[in-house]
MARLUMDREN-358825 format. One record per residue (C-alpha): residue number from 1; residue in one letter; x, y, z. Coordinates in Angstrom, 3 decimals. Example, Ala and Ser with C-alpha at 12.3 -4.5 7.8 and 13.67 -1.06 7.14 Angstrom:
BEGIN
{nuro 1 | nulum A | x 12.300 | y -4.500 | z 7.800}
{nuro 2 | nulum S | x 13.670 | y -1.060 | z 7.140}
END
This chain:
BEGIN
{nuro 1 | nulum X | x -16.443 | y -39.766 | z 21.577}
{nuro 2 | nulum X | x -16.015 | y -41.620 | z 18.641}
{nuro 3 | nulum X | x -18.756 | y -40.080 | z 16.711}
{nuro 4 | nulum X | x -17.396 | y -37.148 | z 17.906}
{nuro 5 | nulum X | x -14.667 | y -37.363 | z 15.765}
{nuro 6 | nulum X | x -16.415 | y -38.972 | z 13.241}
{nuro 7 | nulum X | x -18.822 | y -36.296 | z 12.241}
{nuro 8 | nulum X | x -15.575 | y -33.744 | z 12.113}
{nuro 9 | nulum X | x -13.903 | y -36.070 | z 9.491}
{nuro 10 | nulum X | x -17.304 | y -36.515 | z 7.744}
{nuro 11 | nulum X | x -17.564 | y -32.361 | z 8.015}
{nuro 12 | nulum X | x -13.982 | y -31.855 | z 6.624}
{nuro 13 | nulum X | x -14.467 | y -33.862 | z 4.047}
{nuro 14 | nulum X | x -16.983 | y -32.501 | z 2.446}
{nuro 15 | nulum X | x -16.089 | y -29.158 | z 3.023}
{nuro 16 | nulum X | x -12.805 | y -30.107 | z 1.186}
{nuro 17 | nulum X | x -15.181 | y -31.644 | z -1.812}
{nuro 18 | nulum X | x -16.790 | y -28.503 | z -2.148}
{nuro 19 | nulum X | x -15.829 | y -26.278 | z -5.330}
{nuro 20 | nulum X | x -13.953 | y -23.191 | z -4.227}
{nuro 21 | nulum X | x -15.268 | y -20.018 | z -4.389}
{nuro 22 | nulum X | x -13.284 | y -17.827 | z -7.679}
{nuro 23 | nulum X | x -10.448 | y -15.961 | z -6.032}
{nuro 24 | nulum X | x -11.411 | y -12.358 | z -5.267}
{nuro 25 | nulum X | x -9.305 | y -9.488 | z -6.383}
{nuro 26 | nulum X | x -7.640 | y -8.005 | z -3.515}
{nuro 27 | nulum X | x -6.972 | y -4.372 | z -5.280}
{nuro 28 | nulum X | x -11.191 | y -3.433 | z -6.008}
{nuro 29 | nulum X | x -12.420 | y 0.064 | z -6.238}
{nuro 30 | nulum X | x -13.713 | y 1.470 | z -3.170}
{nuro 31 | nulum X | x -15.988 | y 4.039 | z -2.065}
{nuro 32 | nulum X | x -13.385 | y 5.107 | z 0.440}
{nuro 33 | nulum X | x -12.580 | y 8.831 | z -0.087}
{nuro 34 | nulum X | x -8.958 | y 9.761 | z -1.883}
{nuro 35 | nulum X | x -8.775 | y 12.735 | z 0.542}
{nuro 36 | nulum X | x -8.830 | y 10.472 | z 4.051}
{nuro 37 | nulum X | x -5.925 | y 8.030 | z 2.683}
{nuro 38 | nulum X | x -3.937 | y 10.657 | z 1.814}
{nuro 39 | nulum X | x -4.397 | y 12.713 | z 5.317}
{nuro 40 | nulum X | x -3.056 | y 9.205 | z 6.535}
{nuro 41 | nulum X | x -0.676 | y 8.492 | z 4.201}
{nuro 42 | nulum X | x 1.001 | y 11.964 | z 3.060}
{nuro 43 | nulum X | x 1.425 | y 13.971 | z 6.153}
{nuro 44 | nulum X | x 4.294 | y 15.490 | z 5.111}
{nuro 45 | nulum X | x 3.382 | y 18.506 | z 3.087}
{nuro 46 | nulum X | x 5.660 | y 18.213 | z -0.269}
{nuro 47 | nulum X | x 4.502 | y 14.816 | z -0.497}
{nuro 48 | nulum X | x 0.861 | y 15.750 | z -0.072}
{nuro 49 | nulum X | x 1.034 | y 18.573 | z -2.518}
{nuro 50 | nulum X | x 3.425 | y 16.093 | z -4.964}
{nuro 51 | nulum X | x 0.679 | y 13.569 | z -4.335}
{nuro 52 | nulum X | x -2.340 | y 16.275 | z -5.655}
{nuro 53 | nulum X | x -0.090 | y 17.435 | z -8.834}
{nuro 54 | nulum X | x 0.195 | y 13.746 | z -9.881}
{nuro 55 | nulum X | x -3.780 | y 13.462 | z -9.330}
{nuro 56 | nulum X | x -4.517 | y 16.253 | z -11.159}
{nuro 57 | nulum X | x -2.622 | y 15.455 | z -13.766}
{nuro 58 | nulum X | x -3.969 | y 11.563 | z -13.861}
{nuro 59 | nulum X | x -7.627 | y 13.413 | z -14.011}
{nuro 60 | nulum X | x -6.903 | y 15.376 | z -16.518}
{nuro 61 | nulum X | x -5.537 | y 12.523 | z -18.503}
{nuro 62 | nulum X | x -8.210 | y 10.261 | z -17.967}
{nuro 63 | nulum X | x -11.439 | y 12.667 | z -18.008}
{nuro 64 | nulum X | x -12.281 | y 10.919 | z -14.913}
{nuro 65 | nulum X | x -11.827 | y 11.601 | z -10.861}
{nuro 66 | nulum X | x -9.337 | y 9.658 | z -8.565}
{nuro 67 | nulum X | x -10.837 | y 7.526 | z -6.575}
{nuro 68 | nulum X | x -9.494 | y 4.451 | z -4.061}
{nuro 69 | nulum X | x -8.549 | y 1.229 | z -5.377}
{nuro 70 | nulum X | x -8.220 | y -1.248 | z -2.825}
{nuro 71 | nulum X | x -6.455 | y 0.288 | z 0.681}
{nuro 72 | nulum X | x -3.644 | y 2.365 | z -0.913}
{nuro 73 | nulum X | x -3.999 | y 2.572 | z -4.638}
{nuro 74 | nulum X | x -4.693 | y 6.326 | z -5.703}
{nuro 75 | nulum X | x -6.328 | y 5.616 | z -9.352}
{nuro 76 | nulum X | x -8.538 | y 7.064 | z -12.583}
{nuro 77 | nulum X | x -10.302 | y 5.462 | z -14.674}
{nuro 78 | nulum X | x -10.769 | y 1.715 | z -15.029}
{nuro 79 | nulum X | x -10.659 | y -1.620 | z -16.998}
{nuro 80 | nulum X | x -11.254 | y -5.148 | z -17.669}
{nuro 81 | nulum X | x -8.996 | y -7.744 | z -17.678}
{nuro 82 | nulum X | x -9.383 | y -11.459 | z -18.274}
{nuro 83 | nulum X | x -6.407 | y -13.702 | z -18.123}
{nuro 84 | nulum X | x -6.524 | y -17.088 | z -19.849}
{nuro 85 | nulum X | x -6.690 | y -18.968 | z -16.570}
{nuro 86 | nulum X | x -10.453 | y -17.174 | z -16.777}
{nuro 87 | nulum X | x -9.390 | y -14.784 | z -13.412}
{nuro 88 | nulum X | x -10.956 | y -11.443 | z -14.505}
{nuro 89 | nulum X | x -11.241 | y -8.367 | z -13.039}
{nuro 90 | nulum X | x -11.201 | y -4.547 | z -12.988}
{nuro 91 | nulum X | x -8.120 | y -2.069 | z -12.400}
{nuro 92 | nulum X | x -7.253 | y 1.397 | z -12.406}
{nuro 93 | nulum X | x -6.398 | y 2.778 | z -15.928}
{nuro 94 | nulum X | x -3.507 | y 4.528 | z -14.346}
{nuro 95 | nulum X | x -2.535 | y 5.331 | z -10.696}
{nuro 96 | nulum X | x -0.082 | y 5.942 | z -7.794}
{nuro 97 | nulum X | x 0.224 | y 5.097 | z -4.583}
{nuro 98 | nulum X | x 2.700 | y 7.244 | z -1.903}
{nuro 99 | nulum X | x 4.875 | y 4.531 | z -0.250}
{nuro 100 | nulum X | x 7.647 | y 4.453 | z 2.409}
{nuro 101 | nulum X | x 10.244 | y 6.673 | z 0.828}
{nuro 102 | nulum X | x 8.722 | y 6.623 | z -2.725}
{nuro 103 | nulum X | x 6.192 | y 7.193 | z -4.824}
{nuro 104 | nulum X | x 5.281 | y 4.022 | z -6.830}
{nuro 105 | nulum X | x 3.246 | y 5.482 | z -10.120}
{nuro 106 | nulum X | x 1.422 | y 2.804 | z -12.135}
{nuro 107 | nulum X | x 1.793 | y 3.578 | z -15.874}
{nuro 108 | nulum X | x 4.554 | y 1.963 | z -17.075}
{nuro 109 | nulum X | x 2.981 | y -0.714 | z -19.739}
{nuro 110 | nulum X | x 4.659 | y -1.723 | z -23.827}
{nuro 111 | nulum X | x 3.716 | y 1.713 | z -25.476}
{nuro 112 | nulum X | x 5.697 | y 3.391 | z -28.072}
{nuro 113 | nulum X | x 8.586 | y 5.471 | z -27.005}
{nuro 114 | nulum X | x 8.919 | y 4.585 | z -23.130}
{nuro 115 | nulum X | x 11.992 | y 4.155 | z -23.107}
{nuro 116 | nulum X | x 13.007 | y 7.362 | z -24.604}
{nuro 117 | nulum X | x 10.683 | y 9.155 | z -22.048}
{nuro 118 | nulum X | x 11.818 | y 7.688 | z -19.244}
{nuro 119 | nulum X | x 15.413 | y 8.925 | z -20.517}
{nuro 120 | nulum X | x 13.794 | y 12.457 | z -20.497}
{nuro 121 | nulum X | x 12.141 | y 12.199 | z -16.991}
{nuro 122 | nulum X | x 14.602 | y 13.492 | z -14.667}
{nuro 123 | nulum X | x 15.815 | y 10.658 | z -11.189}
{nuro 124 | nulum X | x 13.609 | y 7.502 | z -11.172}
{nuro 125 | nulum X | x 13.470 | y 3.327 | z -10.677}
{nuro 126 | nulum X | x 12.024 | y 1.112 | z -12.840}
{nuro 127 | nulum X | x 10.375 | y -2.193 | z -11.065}
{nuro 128 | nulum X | x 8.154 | y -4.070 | z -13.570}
{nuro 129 | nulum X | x 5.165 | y -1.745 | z -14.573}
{nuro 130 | nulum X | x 6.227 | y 0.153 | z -11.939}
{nuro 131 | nulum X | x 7.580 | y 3.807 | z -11.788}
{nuro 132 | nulum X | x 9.387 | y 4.842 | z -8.923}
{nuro 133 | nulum X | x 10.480 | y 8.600 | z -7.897}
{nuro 134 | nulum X | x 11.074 | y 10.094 | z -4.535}
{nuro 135 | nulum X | x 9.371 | y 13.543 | z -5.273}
{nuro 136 | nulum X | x 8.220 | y 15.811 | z -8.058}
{nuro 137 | nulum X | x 10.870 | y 18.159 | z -7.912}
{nuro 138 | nulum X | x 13.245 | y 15.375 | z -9.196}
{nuro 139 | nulum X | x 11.561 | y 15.002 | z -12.872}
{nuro 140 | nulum X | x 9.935 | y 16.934 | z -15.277}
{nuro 141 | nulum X | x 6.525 | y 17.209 | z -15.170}
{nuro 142 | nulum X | x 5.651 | y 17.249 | z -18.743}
{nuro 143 | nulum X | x 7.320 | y 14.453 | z -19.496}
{nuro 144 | nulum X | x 5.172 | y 12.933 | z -17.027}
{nuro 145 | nulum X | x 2.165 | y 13.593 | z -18.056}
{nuro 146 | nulum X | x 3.015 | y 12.473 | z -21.683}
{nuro 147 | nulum X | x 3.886 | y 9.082 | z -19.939}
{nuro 148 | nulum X | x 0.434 | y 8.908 | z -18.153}
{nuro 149 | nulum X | x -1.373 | y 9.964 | z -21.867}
{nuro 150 | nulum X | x 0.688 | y 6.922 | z -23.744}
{nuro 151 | nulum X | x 0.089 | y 4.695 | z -21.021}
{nuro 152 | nulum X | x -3.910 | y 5.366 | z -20.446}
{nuro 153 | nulum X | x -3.959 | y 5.561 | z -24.582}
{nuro 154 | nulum X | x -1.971 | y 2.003 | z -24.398}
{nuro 155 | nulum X | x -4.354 | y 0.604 | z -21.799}
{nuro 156 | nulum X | x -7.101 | y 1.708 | z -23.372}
{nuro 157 | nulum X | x -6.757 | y 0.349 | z -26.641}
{nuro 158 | nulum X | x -5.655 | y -3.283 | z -25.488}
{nuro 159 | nulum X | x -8.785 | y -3.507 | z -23.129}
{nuro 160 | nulum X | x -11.177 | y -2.044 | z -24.988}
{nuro 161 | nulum X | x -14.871 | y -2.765 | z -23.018}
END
């Protein structure tokens, strides 16, 4: 019994002496198709068709097709990012996700004039880099698009490949 218990401390402890592996993005692109998350996610119909407008208009921002980051992250176009801890990893240029009650858009970064567009964009929340709005039909849609231009031009030129 003894060296039962002997080889399990001798096993943990070397398994606690072992380097640890580098911490794995959880949000990664994904081959998973933008069409079956959103047959999941946006049943109802205004928020499916609200969800297509704001992909349509993030592809024709970008020059590049939507695809799935990680499990509920609608996005186009990508970077690199290294932070000075030496984590690194890739992210969607811009992108949205439809959430309980919400649609969270990912676009707000430091670019020129946010604020004053965000004046002009019709009933939203601002969390963070976060944009918040319940449904299209609440904002204008130009002024959204000029948002997702500054911020992929903003994103763009501070992670440059």
């Amino acid at each position: 019994m003894f060296d039962y218990y002997n080889s399990i401390l001798k096993f943990n402890s070397t398994q606690q002496s072992q380097p640890m592996a580098k911490n794995t993005n959880k949000t990664q692109l994904t081959e998973d198709a933008v069409s079956a998350f959103l047959d999941k996610k946006a049943t109802d119909p205004v928020l499916r068709q609200d969800c297509q407008t704001i992909i349509s208009i993030m592809e024709k921002v970008t020059g590049q097709l939507a695809k799935m980051w990680g499990t509920a992250i609608v996005g186009c176009d990508s970077y690199h990012y290294k932070y000075d801890s030496g984590r690194e990893g890739d992210m969607c240029l811009i992108g949205f996700s439809p959430r309980s009650g919400k649609i969270s858009l990912y676009v707000l970064c430091n670019f020129d004039g946010k604020e004053e567009l965000l004046a002009k964009l019709g009933k939203h929340a601002v969390q963070g880099s976060c944009l918040h709005i319940k449904k299209l039909s609440d904002i204008d849609l130009s002024v959204l698009e000029e948002i997702c231009v500054h911020a992929a031009d903003y994103m763009r030129s501070v992670h440059r490949h």
